[in-house]
Every structure is written in structure tokens, then in C-alpha cells.
C-alpha positions as CSV (number, residue, x, y, z in Angstrom):
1,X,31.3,173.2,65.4
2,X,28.7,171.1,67.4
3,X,26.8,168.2,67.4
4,X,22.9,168.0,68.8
5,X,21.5,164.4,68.8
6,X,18.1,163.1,67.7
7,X,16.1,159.9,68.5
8,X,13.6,161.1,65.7
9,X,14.2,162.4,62.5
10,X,10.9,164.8,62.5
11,X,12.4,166.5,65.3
12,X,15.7,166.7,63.5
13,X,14.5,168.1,60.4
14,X,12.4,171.0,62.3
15,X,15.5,172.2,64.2
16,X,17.4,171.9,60.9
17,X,15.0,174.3,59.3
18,X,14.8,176.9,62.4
19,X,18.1,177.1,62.4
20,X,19.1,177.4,58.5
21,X,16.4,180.5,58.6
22,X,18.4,182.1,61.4
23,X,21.7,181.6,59.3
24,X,23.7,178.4,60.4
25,X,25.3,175.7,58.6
26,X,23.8,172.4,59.3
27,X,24.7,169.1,58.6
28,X,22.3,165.8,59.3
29,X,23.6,162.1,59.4
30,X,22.7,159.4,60.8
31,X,25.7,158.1,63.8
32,X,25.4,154.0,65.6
33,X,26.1,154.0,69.2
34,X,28.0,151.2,70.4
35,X,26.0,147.9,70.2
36,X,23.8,149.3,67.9
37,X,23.3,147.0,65.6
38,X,19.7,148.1,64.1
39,X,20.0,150.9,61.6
40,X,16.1,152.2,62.6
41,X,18.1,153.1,66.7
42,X,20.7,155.0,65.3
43,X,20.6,158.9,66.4
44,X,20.7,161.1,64.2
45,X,23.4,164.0,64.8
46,X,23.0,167.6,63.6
47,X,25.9,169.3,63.4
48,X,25.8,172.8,63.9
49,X,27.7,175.6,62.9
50,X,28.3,178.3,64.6
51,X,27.5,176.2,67.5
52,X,26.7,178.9,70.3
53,X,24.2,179.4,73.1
54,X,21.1,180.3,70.8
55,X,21.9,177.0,69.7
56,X,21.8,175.7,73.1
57,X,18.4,177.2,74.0
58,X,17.2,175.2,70.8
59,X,17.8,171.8,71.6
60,X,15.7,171.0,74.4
61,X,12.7,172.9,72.2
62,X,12.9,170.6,69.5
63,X,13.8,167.4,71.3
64,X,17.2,167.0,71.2
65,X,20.2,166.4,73.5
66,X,23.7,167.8,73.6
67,X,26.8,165.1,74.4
68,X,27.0,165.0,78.4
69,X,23.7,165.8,78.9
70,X,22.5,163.5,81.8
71,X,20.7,161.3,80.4
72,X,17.1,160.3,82.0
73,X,17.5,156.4,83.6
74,X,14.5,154.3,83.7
75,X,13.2,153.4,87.3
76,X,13.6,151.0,89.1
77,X,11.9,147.8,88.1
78,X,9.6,146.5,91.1
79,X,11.2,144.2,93.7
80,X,10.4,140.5,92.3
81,X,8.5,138.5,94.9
82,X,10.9,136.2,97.5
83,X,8.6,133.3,96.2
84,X,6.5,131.8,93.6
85,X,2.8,132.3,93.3
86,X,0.8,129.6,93.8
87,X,-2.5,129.5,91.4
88,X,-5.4,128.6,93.3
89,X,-7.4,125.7,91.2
């Protein structure tokens, strides 16, 4: 058994429905990551089984990621100025 996470439930659903035509056993809930306090941020987690490399191949098809994935980081926020703007009157 394995677990595919979601940020949105559309793409969720259309993986759900690929792979109950192809024959797996699916579960979706809803799963708060820590400091999550907002129930619209939750992931939702698909939990697939068989869970095998088909399954795999799915995920990055319809959006999702896998636990241990690396994760994208944002970039680096511009360097803040080494003093403050004067406004010119």
C-alpha cells in the first residue's frame, strides 16, 4: 500500500478514476501537515493499492507527489537594500 499526495482535489479525483479503470483499490482523505491549521491546505492523500511502478509513472501526470520526493524550494528572495530609500519631494 502507498500513499500519493495532492495539493488539489481535481487532480486527485482524475488519478483516482485512471487508476480504478486500470483495477486498483483507492482510497482518498484529506491528511494536515504539521502547523496546518487551515482545513482548505490540507493535502489530500490517495492511497493506492497495489502500489507499483505504473503507479509511479502516474503521479507526476496528474500532479501529484510521492513522500521523499524533493520538494521544489522557492528562490531566493532579492537582497534587501543596505539602506533606506529616500523619496525625493
Amino acid at each position: 500500500m502507498g500513499e500519493v499526495y495532492f495539493d488539489e482535489d481535481d487532480d486527485a479525483a482524475e488519478l483516482v478514476a485512471a487508476l480504478d479503470a486500470e483495477g486498483y483499490s483507492t482510497t482518498l482523505r484529506r491528511e494536515a501537515f504539521a502547523g496546518e491549521e487551515d482545513w482548505d491546505d490540507r493535502a489530500w492523500v490517495l492511497v493506492v493499492e497495489p502500489f507499483d511502478e505504473r503507479v509511479v509513472d502516474m503521479v507526476d501526470v496528474y500532479g501529484g507527489w510521492l513522500p521523499g520526493d524533493p520538494q521544489e524550494t522557492a528562490a531566493e528572495p532579492p537582497p534587501l537594500p543596505g539602506q533606506p530609500r529616500r523619496l525625493k519631494h
